[in-house]
C-alpha positions in Angstrom: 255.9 3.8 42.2 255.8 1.0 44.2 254.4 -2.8 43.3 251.4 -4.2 45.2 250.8 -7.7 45.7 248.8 -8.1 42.7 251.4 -6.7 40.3 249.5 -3.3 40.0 251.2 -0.3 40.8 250.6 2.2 43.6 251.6 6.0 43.8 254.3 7.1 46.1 252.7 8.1 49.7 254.3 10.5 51.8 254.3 10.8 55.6 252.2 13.1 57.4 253.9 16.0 58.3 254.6 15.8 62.5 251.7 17.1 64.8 252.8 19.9 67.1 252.2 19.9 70.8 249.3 22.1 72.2 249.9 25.1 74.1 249.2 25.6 77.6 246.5 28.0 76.8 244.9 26.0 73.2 244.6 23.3 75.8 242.5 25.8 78.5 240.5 26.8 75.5 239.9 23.2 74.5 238.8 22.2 77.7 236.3 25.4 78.3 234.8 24.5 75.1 234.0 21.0 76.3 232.4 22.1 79.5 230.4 24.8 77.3 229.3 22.2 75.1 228.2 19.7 78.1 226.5 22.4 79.6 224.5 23.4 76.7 223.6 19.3 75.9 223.4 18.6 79.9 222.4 21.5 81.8 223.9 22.3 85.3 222.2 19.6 86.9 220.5 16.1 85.9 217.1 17.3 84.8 215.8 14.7 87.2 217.4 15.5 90.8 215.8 17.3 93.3 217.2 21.2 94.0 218.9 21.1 97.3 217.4 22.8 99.9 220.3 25.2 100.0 219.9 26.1 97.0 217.1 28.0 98.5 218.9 30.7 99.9 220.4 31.8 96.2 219.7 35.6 96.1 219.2 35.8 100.0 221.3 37.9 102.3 222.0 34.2 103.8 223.6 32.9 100.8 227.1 30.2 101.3 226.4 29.5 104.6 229.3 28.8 107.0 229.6 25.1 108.5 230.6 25.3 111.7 233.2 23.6 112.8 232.3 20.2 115.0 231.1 18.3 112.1 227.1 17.4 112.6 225.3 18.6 115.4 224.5 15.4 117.7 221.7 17.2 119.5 219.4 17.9 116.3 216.3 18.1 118.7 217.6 21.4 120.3 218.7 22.9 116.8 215.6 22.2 115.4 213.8 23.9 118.6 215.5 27.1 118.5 214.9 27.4 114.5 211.0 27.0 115.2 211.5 29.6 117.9 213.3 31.5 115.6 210.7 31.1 112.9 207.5 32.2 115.3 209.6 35.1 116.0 210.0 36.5 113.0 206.6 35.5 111.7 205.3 37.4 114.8 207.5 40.6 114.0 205.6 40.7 110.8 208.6 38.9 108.2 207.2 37.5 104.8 206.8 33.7 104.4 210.5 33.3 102.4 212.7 35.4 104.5 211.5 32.9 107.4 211.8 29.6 105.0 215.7 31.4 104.1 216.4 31.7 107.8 215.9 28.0 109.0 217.4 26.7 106.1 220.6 29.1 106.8 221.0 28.8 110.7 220.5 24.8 110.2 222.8 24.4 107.9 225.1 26.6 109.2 224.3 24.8 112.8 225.4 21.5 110.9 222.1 19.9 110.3 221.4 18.0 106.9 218.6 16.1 105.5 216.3 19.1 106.9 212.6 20.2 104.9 210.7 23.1 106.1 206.9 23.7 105.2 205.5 27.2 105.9 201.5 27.2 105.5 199.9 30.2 106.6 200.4 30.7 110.4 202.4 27.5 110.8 205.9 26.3 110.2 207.0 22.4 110.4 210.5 21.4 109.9 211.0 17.7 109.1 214.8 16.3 110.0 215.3 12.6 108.6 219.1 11.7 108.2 219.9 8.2 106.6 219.8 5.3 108.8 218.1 7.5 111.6 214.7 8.1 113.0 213.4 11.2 111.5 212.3 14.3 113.7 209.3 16.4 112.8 208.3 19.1 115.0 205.5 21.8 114.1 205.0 25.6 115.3 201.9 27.5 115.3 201.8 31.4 115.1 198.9 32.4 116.7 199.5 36.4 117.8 201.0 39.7 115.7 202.8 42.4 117.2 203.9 45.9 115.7 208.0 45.1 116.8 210.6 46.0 113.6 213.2 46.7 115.7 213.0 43.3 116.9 212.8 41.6 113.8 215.7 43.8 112.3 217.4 42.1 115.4 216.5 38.4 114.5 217.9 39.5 110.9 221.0 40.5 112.2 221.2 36.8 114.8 220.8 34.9 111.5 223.6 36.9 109.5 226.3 36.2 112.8 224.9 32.6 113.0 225.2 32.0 108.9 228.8 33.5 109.6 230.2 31.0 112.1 230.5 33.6 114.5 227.5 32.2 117.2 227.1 28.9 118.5 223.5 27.4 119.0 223.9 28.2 123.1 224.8 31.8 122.3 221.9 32.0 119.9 219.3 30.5 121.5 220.7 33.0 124.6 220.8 35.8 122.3 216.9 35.3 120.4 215.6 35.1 124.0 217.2 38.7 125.1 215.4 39.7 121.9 211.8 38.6 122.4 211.9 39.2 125.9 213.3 43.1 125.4 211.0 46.3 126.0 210.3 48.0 122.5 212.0 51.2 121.5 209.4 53.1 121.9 206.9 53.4 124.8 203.0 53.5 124.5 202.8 57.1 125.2 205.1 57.8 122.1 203.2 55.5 120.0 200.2 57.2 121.0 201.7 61.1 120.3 203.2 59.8 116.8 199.9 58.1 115.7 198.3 61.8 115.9 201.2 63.5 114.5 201.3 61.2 111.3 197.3 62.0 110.8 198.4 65.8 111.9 201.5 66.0 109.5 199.2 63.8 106.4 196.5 66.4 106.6 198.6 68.6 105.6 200.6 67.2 103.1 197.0 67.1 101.0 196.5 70.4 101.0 194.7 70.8 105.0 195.6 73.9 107.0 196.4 74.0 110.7 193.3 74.0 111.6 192.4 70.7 109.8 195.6 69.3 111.4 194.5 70.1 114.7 191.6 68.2 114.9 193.4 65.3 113.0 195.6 65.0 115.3 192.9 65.1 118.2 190.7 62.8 116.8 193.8 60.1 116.2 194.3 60.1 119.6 191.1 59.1 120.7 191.1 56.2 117.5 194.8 55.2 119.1 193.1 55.0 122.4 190.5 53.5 121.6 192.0 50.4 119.7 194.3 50.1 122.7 191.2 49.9 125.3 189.2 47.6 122.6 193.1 45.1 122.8 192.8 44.7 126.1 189.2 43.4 126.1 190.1 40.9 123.6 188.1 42.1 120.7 188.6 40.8 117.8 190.8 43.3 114.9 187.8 43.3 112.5 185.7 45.0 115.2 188.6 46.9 116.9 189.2 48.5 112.9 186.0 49.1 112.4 185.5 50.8 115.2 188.5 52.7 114.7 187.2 53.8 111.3 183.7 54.6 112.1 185.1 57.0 115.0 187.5 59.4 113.0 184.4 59.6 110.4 182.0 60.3 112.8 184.2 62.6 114.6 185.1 64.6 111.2 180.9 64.2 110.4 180.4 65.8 113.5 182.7 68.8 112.7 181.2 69.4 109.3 177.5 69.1 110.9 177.7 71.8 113.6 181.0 73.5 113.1 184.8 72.9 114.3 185.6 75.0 118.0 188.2 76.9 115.6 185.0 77.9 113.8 186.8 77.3 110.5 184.0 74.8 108.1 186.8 71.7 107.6 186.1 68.9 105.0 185.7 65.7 106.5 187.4 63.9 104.0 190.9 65.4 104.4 190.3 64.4 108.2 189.5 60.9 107.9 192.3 60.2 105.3 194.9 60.5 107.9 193.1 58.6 109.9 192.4 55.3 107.9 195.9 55.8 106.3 197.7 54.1 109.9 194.9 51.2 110.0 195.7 49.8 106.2 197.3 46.5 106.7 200.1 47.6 104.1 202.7 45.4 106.3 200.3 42.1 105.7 199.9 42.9 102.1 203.1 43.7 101.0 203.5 40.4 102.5 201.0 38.6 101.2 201.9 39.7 97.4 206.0 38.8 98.3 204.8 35.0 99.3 202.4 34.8 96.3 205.3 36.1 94.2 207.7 33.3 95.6 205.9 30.7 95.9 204.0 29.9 98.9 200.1 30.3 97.6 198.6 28.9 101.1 200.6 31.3 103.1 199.6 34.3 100.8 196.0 33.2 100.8 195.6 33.4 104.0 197.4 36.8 104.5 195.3 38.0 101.8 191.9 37.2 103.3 192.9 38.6 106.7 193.6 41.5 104.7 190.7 41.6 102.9 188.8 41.6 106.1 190.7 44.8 107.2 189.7 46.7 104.5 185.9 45.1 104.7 186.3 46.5 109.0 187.5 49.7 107.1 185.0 50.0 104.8 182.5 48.9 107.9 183.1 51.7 109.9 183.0 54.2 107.4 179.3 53.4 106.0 178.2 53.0 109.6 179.3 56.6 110.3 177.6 57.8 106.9 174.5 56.3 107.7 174.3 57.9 111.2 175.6 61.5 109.6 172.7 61.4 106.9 170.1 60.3 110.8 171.3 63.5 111.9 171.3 65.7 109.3 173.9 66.0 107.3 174.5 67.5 104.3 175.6 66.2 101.5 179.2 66.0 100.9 181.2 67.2 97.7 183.6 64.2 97.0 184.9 65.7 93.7 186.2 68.6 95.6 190.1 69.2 95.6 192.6 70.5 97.9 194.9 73.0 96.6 198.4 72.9 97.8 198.5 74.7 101.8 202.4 75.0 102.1 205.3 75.2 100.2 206.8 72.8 98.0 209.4 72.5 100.6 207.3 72.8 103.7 205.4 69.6 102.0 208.4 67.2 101.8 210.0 68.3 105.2 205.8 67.0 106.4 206.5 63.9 104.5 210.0 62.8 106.1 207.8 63.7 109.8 205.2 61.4 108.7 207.5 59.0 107.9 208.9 58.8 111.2 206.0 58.9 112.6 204.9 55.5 110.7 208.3 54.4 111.9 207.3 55.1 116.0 204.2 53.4 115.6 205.6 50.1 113.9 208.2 49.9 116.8 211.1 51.0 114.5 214.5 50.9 115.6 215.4 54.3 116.4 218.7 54.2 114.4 216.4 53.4 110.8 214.3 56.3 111.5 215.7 58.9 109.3 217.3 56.6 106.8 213.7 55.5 106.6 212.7 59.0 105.8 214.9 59.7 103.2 213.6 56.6 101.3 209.9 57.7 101.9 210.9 61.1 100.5 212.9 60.0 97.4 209.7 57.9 96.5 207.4 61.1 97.5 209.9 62.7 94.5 209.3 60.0 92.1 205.6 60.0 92.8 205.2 64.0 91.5 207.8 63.2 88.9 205.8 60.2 87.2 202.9 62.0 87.6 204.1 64.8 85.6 205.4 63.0 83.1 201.7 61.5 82.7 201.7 58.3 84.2 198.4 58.4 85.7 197.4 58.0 89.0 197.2 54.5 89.1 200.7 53.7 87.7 202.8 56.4 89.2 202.3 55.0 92.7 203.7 51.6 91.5 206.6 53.4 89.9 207.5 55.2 93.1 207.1 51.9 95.0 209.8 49.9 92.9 212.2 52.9 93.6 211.8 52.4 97.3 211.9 48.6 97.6 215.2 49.0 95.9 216.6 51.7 97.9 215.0 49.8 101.0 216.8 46.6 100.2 220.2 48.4 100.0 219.8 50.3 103.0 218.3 47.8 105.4 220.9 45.1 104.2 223.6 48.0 104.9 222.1 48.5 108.4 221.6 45.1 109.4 217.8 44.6 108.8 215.8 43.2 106.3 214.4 45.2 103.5 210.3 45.0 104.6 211.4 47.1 107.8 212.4 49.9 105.6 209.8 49.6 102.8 206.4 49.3 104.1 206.9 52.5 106.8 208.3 54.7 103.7 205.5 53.2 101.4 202.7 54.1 103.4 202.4 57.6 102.0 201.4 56.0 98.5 198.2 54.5 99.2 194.9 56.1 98.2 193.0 57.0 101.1 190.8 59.9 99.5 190.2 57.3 96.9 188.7 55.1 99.3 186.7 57.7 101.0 185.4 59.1 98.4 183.9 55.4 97.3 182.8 54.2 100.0 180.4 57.9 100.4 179.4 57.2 96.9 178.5 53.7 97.7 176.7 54.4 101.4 175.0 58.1 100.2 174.5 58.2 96.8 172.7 54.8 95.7 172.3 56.0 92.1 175.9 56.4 91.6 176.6 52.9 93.3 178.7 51.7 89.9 180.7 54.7 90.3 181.6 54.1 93.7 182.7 50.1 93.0 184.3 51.3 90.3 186.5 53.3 93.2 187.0 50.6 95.4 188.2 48.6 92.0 190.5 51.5 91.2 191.6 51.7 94.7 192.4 48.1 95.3 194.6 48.2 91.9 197.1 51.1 93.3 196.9 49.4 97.0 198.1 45.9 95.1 200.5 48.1 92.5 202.4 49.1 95.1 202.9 45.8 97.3 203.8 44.5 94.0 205.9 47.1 93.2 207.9 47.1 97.0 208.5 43.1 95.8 210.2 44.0 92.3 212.3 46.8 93.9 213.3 44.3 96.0 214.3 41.5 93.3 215.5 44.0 91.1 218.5 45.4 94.1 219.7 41.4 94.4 222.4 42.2 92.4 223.7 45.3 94.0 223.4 43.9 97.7 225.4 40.4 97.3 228.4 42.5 98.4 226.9 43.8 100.9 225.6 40.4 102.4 229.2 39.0 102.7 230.5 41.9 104.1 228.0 41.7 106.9 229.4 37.9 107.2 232.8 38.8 107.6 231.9 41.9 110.3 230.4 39.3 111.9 233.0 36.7 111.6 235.7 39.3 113.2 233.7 40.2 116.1 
């Protein structure tokens, strides 16, 4: 015991016993702990800064763009040209609104271009440069024509993956996008023609229509493809040019059941018009319209969704003009409860559904390479479709079910063949829509005026599986994100070696 000061005593203390040094990996640990904990008190990023534009293209094929080398591109104005040009391209080709807004932001980065803001609203695209201590340079594009063309987009897609991989300087791209918009499409009109019958042809039979109902599906198709290309040339508007199309595959199929078919076998009119109204849905526009509602871009979506709103009113136009003429002349009355029993085998039926498929694939100007990986997808989700329908999912849910399985596998085979998912998708989708559905309520509500609940009631139930299926061609998409990241850098580095 030793004395204090005061003359009080104090029990013996002790040193403390030496501290050891930490180990190399105690002192790892340490440190991961600390960033853990500022994470979980901080978050990744002040909760006040603005997300970087880049960050945009998280989850895109376009992801990490390269910087080319040459620092910041001194001649913004041309940059920012050939991304508008670029932009109107794809917009034209029939791209949604965020696979565009991905695209600038990746070929002007990669192009060396900060400071950049793109707006998208409906038919229009501005991109606003303004670096620091600069005048700032806003330019705006205006979309004002569509074109069936996927091969071409599928093209553009692949520009923007060698660009993004600091493979293509902006000369050889701006070179390269003009070979593409100026190129023939893979298919000529003639073809286009012949495969817009053999879809309605192949269709026909897939619900349970013989030859003979094929034939004059197929006939009649024609004369609707024809017709929609004399109405183009006169500059009529698509709301008259689609319902014209649709009142004259009715009428034509009204005639038949009125007087008789020349094969002299009776044919209900309904099988024949399905695979006629099937090729004038605007399923491209709405899976669209749903994917920029979905990420984001309500304008844009709003105005794809009334323009396809007016298709389906043309649709619906032509079809209760050509009822109201039948009933002038006669007709009798039509039994839209009746069913169509199968007319081939299983197998005969899914070998019609990968035909049909290409067929949707000619018309939309397909490259010729994505035609029967196309197929395959359109048959997978033809499989999916029976199987969720036997396992009692209803007629409304198992079309959704079958459309998630083929956004997904679209997603992984476009990406794997240089295109972008919708090119894949909406050609192997068509086959799920409900055309006997919407013929059958649209005779309901044009014929049988007591029964006019039951008919909106059709329409309603028709419009759900038309919107459950855009939808589900989105989360197929979202949900394959994961399992194509992979594949997006190794389409970078193919690039980069060529």
């Amino acid at each position: 015991m030793t004395k204090a000061p005061d003359g009080r005593r104090r029990p013996p203390t002790t040193p403390l016993p030496p501290t050891q040094p930490l180990t190399a990996s105690q002192v790892r640990q340490n440190a991961a702990a600390k960033r853990m904990l500022r994470r979980l008190v901080q978050g990744e990023n002040p909760p006040t800064a603005p997300m970087s534009i880049v960050d945009r293209l998280a989850g895109s094929p376009y992801a990490n763009p390269m910087i080319q080398v040459g620092g910041v591109d001194t001649s913004a104005r041309k940059t920012i040209d050939f991304a508008l040009h670029l932009a109107e391209s794809m917009f034209r080709y029939g791209a949604g609104a965020l696979e565009v807004e991905t695209s600038i932001i990746a070929v002007t980065a990669a192009l060396g271009l900060k400071h950049i803001e793109v707006d998208i609203t409906n038919q229009s695209v501005a991109i606003n440069y303004a670096p620091k201590d600069q005048p700032p340079i806003s330019l705006l594009r205006v979309v004002r024509s569509w074109t069936n063309n996927y091969a071409g987009l599928a093209q553009v897609h692949q520009l923007v993956t060698d660009i993004v991989a600091g493979g293509v300087g902006r000369d050889e791209a701006v070179r390269r996008l003009d070979e593409i918009v100026r190129a023939s499409k893979p298919f000529p009109r003639w073809m286009v023609t012949v495969a817009f019958g053999v879809f309605a042809a192949v269709f026909v039979g897939v619900l349970g229509g013989g030859p003979g109902a094929s034939a004059i599906a197929f006939g009649s198709n024609l004369l609707v493809s024809l017709l929609a290309r004399q109405l183009g040339r006169w500059r009529v508007p698509d709301f008259f040019t689609t319902a014209s199309c649709a009142f004259l595959v009715t009428f034509i199929a009204l005639l038949l059941w009125r007087f008789g078919s020349p094969i002299g076998i009776q044919i209900a009119p309904a099988i024949v018009v399905v695979g006629g109204i099937l090729l004038l849905l605007p399923t491209g526009r709405l899976v669209s319209s749903v994917q920029d509602a979905i990420n984001g871009f309500p304008v844009t979506a709003a105005g794809r969704f009334l323009s396809t709103m007016l298709t389906f009113g043309a649709l619906v136009a032509g079809i209760s003009v050509a009822f109201v003429f039948g009933t002038m002349m006669g007709m009798e009355e039509i039994d839209v409860t009746e069913t169509f029993p199968p007319a081939y085998d299983f197998w005969v039926v899914v070998i019609l559904i990968a035909i049909a498929v290409v067929a949707i694939g000619v018309t939309e100007q397909t490259s010729w390479q994505l035609l029967l990986p196309t197929a395959g997808v359109g048959v997978v989700g033809y499989m999916v479709l029976l199987g969720a329908e036997l396992i009692g999912m209803g007629a409304r849910f198992s079309p959704a079910v079958a459309a998630v399985v083929i956004g997904l596998m679209a997603r992984v085979i476009a990406l794997r063949m240089g295109a972008p998912q919708l090119v894949v998708a909406v050609p192997a989708a068509l086959i799920l829509l409900p055309g006997l559905t919407i013929f059958r309520s649209m005779y309901v509500l044009t014929i049988e005026e007591s029964e006019i609940l039951v008919g909106a009631g059709g329409m309603l139930n028709a419009g759900a599986i038309v919107l459950g299926v855009a939808a589900g061609i989105v989360l197929g998409d979202t949900l394959a994100r994961p399992l194509t990241r992979s594949l997006a850098s190794n389409e970078r580095r193919r690039a980069r070696r060529r």
